[in-house]
BAFI-3210 file (N, C-alpha, C; in Angstrom, 3 decimals, decimal comma, padded with zeros to 6 digits):
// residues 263
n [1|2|3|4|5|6|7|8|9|10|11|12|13|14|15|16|17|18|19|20|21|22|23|24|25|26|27|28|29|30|31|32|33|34|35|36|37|38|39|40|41|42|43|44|45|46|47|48|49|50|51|52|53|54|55|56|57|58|59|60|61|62|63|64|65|66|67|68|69|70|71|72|73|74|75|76|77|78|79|80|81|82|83|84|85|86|87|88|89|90|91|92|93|94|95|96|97|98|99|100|101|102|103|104|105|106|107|108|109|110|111|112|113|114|115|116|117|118|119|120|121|122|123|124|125|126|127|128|129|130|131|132|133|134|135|136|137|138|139|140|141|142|143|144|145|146|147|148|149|150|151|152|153|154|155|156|157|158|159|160|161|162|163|164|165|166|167|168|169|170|171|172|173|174|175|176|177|178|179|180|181|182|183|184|185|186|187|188|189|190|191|192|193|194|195|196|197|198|199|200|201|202|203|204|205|206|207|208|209|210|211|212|213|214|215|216|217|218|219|220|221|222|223|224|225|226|227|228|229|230|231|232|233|234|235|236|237|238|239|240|241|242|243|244|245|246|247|248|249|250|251|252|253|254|255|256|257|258|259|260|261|262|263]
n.u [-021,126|-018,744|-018,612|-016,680|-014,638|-011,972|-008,708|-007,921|-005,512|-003,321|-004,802|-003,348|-001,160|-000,103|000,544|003,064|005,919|006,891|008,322|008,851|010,130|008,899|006,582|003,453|003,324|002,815|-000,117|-000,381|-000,138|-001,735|-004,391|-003,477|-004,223|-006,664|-008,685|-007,887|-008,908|-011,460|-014,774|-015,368|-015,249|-016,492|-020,136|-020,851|-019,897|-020,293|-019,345|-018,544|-017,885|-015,493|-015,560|-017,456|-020,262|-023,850|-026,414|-029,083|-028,814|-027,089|-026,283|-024,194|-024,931|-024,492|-023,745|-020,856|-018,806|-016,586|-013,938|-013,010|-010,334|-010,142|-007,705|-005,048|-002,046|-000,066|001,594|001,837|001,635|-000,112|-002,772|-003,634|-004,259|-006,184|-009,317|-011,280|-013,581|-017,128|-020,138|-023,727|-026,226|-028,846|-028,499|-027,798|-030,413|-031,833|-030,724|-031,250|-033,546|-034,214|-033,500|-035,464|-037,504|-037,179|-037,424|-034,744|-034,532|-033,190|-031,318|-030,576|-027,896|-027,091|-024,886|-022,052|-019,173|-016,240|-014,848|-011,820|-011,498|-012,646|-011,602|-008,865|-008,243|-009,132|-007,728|-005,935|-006,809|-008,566|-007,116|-007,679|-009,994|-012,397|-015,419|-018,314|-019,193|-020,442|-021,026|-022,141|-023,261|-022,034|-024,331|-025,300|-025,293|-023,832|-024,808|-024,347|-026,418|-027,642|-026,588|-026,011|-028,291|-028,730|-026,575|-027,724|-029,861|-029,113|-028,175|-029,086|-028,233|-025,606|-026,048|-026,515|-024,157|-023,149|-020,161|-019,728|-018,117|-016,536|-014,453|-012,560|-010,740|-009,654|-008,491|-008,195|-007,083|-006,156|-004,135|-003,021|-001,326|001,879|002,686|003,833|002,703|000,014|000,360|-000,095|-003,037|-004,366|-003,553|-005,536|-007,959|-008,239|-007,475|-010,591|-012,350|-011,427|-012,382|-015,418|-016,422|-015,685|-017,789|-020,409|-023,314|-025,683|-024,576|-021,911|-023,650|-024,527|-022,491|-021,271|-022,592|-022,937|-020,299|-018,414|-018,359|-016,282|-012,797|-010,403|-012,022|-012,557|-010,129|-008,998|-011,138|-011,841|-014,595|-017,692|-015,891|-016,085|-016,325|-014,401|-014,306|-017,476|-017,898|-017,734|-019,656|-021,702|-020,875|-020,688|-023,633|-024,384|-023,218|-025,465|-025,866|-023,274|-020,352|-017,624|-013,819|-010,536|-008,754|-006,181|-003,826|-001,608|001,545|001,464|002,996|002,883|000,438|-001,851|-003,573|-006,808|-007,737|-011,009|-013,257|-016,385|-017,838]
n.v [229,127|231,464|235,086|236,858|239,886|240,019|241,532|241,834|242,722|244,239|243,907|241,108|240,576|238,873|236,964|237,389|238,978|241,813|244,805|246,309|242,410|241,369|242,143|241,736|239,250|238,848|238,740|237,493|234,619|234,988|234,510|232,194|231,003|230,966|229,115|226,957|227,957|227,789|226,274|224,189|222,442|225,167|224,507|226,164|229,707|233,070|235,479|239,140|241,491|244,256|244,724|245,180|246,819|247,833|248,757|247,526|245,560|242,449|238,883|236,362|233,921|231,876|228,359|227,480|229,772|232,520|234,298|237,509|239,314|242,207|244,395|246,215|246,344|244,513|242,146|239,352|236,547|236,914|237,032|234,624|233,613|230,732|229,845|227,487|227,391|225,894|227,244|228,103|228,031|227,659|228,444|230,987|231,991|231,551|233,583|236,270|235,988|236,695|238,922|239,974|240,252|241,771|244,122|244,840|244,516|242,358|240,608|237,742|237,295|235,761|235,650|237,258|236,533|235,872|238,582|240,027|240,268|238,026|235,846|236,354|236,469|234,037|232,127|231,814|231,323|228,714|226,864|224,398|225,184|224,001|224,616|225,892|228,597|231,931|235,144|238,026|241,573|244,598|247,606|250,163|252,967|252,932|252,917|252,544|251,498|250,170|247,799|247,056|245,649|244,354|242,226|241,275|240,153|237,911|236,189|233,730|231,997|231,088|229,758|227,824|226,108|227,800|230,468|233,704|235,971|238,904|241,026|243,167|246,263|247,901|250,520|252,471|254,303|255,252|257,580|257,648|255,021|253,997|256,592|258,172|260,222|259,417|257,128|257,951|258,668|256,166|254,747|255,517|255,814|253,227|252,716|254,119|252,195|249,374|249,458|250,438|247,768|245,938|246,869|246,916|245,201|246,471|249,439|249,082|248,834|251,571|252,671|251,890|252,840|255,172|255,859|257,670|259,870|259,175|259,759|260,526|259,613|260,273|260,528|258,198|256,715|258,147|260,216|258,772|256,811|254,760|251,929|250,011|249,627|249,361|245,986|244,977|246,110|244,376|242,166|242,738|242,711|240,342|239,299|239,819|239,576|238,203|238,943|241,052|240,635|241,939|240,210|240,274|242,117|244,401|246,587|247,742|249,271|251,315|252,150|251,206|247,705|245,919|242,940|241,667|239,708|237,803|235,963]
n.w [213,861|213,701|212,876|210,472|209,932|207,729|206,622|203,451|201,730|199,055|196,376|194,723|195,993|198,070|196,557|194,541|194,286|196,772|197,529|201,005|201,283|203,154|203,464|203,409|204,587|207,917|207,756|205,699|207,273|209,415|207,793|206,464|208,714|209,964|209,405|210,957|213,389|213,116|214,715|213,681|210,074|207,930|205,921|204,173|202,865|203,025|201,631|201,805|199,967|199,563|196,821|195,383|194,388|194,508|192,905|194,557|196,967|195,882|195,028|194,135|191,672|190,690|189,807|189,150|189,582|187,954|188,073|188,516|187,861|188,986|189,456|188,227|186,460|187,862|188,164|185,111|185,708|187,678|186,701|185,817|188,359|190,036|191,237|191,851|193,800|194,166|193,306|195,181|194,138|195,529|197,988|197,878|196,723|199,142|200,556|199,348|199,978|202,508|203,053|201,898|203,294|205,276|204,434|203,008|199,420|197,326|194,379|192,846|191,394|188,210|186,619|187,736|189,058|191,263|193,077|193,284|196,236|197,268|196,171|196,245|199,296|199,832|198,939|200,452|202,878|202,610|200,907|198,876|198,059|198,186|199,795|199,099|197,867|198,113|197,125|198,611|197,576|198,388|199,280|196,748|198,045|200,439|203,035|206,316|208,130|206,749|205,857|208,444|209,124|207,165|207,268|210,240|209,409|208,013|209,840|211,528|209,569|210,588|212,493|211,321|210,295|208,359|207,464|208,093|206,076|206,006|203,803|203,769|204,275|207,577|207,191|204,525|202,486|199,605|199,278|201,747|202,022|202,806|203,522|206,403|207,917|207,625|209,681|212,573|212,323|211,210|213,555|215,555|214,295|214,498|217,278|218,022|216,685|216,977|219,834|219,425|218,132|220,086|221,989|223,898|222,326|221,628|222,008|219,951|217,634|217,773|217,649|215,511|213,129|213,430|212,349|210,909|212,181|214,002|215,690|212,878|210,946|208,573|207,499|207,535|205,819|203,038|202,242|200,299|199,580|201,441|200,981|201,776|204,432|204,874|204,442|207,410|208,865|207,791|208,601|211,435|212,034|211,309|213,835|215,854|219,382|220,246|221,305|220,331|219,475|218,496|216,344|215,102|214,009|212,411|211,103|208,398|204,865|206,443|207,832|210,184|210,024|210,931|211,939|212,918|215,100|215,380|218,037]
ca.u [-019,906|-018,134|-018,481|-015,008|-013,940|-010,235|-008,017|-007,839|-004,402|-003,210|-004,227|-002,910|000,196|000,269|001,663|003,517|006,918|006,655|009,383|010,066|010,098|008,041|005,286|002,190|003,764|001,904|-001,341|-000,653|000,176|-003,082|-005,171|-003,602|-004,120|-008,193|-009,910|-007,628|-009,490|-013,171|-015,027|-015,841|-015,297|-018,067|-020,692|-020,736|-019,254|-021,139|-018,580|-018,970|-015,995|-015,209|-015,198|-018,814|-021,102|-024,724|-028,271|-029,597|-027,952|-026,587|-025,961|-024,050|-025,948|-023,394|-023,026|-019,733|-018,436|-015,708|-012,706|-012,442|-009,370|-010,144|-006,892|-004,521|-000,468|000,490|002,705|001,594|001,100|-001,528|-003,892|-003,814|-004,358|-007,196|-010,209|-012,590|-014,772|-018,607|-021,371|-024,211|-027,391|-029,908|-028,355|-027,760|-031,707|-031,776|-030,087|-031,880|-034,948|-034,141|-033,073|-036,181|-038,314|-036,972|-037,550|-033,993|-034,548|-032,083|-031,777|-029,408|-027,101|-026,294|-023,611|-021,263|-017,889|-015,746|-013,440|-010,036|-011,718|-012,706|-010,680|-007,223|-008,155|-010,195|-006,825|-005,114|-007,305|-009,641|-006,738|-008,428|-011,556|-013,897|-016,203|-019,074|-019,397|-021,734|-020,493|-022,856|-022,389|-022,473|-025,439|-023,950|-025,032|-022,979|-025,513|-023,691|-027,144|-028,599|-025,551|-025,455|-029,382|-028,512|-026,086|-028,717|-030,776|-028,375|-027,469|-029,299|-027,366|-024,446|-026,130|-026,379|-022,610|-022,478|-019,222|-019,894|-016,883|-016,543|-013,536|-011,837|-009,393|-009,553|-008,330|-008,453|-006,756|-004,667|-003,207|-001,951|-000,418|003,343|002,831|004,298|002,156|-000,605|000,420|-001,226|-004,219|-004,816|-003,889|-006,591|-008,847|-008,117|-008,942|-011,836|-012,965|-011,630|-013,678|-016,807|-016,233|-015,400|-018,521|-021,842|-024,055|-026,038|-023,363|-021,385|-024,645|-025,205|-021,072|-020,969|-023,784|-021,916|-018,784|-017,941|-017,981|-015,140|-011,684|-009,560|-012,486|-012,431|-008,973|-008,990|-011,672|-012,420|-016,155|-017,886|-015,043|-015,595|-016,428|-013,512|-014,683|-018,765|-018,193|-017,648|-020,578|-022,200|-020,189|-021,377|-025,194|-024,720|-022,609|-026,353|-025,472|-021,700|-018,497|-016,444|-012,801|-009,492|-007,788|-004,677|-002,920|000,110|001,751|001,443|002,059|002,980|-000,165|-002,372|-004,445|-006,587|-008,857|-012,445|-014,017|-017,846|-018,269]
ca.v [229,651|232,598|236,512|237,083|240,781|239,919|242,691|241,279|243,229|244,843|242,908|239,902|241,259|237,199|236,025|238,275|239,641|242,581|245,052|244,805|241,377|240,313|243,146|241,059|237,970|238,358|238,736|236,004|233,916|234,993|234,348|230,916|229,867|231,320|227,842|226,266|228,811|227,549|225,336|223,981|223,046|225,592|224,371|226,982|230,532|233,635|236,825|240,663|241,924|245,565|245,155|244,612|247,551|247,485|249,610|246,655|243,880|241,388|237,543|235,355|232,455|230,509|226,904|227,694|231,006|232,630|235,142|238,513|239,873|243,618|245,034|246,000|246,548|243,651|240,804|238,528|235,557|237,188|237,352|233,379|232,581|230,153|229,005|226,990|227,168|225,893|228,515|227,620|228,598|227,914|229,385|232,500|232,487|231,916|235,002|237,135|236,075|236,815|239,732|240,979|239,486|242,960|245,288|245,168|244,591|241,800|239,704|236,727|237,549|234,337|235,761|237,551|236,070|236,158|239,397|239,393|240,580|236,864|234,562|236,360|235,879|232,533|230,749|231,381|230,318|227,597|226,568|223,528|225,604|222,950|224,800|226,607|230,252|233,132|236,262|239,024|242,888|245,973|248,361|251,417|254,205|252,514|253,563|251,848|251,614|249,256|246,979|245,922|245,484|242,752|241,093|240,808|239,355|236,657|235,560|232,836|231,037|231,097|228,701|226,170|226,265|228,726|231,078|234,683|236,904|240,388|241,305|244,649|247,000|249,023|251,551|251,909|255,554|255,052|258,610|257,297|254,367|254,827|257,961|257,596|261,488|258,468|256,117|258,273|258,549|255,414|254,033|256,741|254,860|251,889|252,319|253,753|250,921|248,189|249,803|250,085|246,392|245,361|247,233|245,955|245,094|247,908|250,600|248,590|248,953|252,939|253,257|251,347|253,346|256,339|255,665|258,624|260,565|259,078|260,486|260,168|258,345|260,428|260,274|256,567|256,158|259,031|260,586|258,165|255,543|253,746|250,830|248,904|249,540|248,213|244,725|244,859|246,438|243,051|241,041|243,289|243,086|238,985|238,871|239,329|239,494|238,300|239,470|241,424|241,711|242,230|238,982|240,423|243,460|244,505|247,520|247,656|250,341|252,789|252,264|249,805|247,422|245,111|241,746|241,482|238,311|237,737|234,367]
ca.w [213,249|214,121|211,531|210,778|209,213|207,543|205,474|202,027|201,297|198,259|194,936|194,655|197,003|198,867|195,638|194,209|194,945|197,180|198,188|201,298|200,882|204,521|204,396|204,119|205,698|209,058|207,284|205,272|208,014|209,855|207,197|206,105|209,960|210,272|209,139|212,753|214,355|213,117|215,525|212,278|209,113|207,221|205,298|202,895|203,125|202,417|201,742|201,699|199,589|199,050|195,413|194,298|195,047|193,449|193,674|195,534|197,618|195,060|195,514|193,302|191,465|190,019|190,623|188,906|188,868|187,000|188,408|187,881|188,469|188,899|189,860|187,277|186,865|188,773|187,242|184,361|186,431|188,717|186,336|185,894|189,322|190,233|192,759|191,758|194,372|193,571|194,295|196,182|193,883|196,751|199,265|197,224|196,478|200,769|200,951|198,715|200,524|204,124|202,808|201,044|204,135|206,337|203,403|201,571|198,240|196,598|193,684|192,535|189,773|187,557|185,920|188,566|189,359|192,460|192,136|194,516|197,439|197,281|195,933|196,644|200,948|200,666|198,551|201,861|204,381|202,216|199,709|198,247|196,616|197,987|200,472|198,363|198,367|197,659|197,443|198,745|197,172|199,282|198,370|196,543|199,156|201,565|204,014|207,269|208,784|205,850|206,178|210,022|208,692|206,360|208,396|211,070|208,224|207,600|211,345|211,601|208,736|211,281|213,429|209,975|209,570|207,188|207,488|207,245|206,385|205,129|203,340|203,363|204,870|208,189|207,058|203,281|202,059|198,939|199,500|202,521|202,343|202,673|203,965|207,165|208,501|208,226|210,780|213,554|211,559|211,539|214,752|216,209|214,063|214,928|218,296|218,339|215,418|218,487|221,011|218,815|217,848|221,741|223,039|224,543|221,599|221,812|222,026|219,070|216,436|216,900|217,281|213,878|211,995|213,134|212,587|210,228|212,999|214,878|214,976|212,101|210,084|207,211|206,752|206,932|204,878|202,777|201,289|199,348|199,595|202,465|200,496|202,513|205,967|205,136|205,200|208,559|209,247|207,883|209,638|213,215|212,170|212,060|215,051|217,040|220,707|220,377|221,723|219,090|219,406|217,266|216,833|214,314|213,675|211,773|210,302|206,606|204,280|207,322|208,463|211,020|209,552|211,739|211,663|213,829|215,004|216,515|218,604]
c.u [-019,710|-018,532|-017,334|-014,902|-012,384|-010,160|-007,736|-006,424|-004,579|-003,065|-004,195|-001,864|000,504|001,022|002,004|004,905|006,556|008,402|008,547|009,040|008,836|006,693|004,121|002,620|002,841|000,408|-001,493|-000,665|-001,081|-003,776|-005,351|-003,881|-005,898|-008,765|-009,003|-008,698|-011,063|-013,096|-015,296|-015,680|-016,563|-018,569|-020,884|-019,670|-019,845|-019,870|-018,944|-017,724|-016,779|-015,776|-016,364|-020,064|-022,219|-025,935|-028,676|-028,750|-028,202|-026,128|-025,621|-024,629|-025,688|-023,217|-021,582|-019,196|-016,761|-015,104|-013,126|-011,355|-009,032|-009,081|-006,030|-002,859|000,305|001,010|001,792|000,263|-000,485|-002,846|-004,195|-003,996|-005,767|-007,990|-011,299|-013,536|-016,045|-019,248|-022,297|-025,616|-028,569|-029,823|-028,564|-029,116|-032,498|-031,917|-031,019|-033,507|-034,963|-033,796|-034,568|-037,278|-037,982|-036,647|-035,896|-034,211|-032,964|-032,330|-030,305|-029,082|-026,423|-025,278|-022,227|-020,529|-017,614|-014,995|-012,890|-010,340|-012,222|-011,697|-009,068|-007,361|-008,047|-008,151|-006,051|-005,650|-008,114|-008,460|-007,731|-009,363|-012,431|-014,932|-017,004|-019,086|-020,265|-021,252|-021,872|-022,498|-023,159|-023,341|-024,773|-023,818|-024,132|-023,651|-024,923|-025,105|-027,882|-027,323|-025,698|-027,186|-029,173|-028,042|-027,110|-029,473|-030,311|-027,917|-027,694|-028,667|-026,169|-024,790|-026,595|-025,412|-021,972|-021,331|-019,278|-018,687|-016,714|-014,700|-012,686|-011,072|-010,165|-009,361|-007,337|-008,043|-005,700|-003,803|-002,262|-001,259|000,853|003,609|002,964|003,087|000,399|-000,879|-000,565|-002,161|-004,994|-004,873|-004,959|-007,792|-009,308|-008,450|-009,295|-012,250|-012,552|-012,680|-014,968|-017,023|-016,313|-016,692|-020,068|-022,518|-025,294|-025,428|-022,743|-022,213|-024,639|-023,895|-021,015|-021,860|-023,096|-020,121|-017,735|-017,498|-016,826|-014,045|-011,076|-010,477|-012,363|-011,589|-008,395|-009,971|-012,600|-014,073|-016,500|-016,594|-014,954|-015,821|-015,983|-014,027|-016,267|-018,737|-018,002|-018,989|-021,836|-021,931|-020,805|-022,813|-025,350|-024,520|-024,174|-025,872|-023,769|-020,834|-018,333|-015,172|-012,011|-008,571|-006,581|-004,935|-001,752|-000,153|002,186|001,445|002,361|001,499|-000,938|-003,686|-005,265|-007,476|-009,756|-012,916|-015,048|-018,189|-016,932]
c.v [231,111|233,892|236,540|238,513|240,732|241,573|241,589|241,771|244,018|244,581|241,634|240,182|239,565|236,770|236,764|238,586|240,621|243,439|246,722|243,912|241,011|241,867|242,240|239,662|237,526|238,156|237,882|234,379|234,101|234,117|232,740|229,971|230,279|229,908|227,365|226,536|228,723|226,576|224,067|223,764|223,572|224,596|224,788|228,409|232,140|234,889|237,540|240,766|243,635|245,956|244,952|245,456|247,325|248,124|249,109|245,738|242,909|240,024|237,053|234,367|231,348|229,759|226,951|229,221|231,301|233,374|236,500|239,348|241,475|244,292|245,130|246,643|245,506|242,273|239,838|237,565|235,579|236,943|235,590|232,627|232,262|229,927|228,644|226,394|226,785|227,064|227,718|228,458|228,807|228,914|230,983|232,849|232,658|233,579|236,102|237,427|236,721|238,426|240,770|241,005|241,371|244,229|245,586|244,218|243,862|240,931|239,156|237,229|236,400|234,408|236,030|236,735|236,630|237,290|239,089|239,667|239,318|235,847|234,553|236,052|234,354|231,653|230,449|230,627|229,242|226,964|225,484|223,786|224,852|222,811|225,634|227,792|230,684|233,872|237,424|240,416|243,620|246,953|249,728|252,670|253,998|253,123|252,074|250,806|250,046|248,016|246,057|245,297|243,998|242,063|240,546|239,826|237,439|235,638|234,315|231,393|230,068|229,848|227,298|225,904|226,886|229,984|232,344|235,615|238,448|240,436|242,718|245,025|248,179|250,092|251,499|253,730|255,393|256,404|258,370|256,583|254,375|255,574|257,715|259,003|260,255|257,468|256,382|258,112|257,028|254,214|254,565|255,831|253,704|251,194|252,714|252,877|249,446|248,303|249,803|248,945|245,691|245,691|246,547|245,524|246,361|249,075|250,129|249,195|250,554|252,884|252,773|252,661|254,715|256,391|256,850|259,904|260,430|259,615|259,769|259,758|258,772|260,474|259,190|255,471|257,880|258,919|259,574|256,862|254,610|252,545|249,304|248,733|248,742|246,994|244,003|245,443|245,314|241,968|241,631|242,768|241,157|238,196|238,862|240,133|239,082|238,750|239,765|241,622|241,586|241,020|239,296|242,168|243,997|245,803|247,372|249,136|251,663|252,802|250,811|249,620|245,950|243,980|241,801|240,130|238,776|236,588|233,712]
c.w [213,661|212,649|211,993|209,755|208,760|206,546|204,314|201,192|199,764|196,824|195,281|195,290|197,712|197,987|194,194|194,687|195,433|197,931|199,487|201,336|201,912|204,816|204,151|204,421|206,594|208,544|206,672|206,420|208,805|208,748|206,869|207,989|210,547|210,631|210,403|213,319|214,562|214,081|215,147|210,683|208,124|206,038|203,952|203,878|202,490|202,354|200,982|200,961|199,616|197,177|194,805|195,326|194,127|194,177|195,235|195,968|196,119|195,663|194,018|193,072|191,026|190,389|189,943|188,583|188,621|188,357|187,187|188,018|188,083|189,894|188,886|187,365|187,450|187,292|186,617|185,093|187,358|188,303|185,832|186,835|189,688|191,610|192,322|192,495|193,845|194,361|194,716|195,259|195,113|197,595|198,858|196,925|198,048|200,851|200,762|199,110|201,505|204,102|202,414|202,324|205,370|205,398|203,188|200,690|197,741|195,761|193,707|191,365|189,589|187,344|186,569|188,864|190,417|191,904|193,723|195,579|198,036|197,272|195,937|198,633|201,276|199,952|199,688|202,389|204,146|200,909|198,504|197,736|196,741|199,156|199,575|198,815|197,563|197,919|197,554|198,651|198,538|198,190|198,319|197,595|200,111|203,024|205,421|208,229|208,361|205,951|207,514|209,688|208,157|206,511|209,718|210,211|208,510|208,991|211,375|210,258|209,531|212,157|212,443|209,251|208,641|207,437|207,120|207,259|205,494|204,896|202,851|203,744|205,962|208,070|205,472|202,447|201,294|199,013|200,804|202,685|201,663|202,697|205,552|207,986|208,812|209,722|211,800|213,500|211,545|212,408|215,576|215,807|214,433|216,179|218,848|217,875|217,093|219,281|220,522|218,721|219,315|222,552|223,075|222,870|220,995|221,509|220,364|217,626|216,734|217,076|215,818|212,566|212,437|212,851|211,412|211,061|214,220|214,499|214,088|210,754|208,642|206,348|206,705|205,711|203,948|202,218|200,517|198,738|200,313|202,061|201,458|204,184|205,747|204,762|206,460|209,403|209,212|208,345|211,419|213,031|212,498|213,247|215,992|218,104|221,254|220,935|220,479|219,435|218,263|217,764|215,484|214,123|213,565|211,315|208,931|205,836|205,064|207,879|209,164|210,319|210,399|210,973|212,894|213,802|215,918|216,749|218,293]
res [x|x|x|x|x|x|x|x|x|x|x|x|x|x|x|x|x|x|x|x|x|x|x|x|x|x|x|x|x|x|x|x|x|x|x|x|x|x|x|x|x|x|x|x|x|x|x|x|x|x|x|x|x|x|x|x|x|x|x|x|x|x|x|x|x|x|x|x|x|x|x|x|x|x|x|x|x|x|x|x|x|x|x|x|x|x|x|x|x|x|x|x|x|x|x|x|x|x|x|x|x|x|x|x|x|x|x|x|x|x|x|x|x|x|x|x|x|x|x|x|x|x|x|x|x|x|x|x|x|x|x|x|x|x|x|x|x|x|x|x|x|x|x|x|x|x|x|x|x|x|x|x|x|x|x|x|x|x|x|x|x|x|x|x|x|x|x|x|x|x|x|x|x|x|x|x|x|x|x|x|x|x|x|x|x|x|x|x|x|x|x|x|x|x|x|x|x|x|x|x|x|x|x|x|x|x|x|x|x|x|x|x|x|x|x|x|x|x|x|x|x|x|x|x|x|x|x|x|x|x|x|x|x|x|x|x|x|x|x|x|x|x|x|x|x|x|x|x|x|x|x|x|x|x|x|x|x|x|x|x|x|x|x]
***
């Protein structure tokens, strides 16, 4: 199976009114056309979101987990929308192993629910809710380094049909979006972030672990926020040896937001 990095958008923004009317359109339209694009339908599905940071690497344990819908302001309805995906206890105790096996430190959390960095992407591209998931948290330092780490960890899943996808935003600056003095900002980003993603394997892993130092980065992802950019960093560490490039990209927001695939 292929690592896939998608943008997860804004909320629940797919279903929702939005003015204007057609801004996440293309992204929806990517997203609901991904699963074509498997070689495969996955086995399970292991995702990185943005929205679930924690000391240590975290794994969901739920053979049923709940919704949390941590975004707030948005219309009534939003907060009633469903996915009852099953979780994947084993796998999630997999995880936590392979994980502890190269000195990070993770446990299974029973209780944890999907939040929207989950289950607002997957209703697009998995409508039916009936591939199992595990959601894996990002560790709070956001150390970039410990990330492509734990995706390496996990690689070998990839070759037992399991689906690994990180879920965030390229470029993730709520001061900027709809600030049009942005745009530049984060097409600059954008590509260098291609070219890091596009380059040898080698080159790719120390461009990733530095990647604060590229232009623009801090004003695409500020201090202590990049939250949105490291699940892509777990999505690079499982890619292995792979090819990375950019298979979508739209303007959203006034600014560019892309999607990454590996294999």
């Amino acid at each position: 199976m292929p690592a896939i990095f998608i943008p997860h958008g804004a909320g629940p923004c797919f279903f929702m009114d939005w003015n204007p009317a057609d801004a996440w359109t293309r992204m929806a339209d990517f997203l609901k056309g991904l699963s074509s694009s498997l070689p495969q339908r996955p086995g399970a599905i292991v995702l990185v979101s943005a929205h679930w940071l924690a000391p240590a690497f975290s794994v969901t344990g739920a053979a049923r987990p709940s919704l949390i819908y941590d975004y707030s302001g948005f219309p009534p309805d939003t907060y009633t929308l469903t996915y009852p995906a099953p979780g994947e206890p084993a796998l999630a105790q997999r995880i936590a192993t392979l994980l502890a096996q190269v000195q990070l430190p993770a446990q299974v959390d029973p209780l944890r629910g999907f939040d929207h960095g989950v289950f607002i992407p997957l209703k697009l591209v998995f409508p039916d809710a009936d591939i199992p998931v595990v959601q894996l948290s990002l560790r709070s330092d956001l150390d970039p380094l410990a990330h492509l780490q734990a995706g390496q960890a996990l690689a070998a899943l990839r070759d037992e049909g399991v689906l690994i996808v990180g879920s965030g935003m390229s470029f993730h600056n709520m001061r900027g979006y709809g600030d049009p003095r942005f745009g530049p900002v984060s097409d600059e980003f954008d590509h260098w972030l291609t070219a890091a993603v596009e380059a040898a394997p080698d080159t790719r892993w120390q461009a990733l672990t530095g990647w604060a130092h590229a232009p623009s980065a801090r004003q695409s992802h500020p201090p202590r926020a990049e939250e949105h950019l490291l699940p892509l960093m777990v999505v690079a560490g499982a890619a292995q040896g792979d090819a990375g490039r950019k298979v979508f990209s739209d303007r959203v927001l006034e600014t560019t937001l892309s999607a990454f695939r590996f294999g």
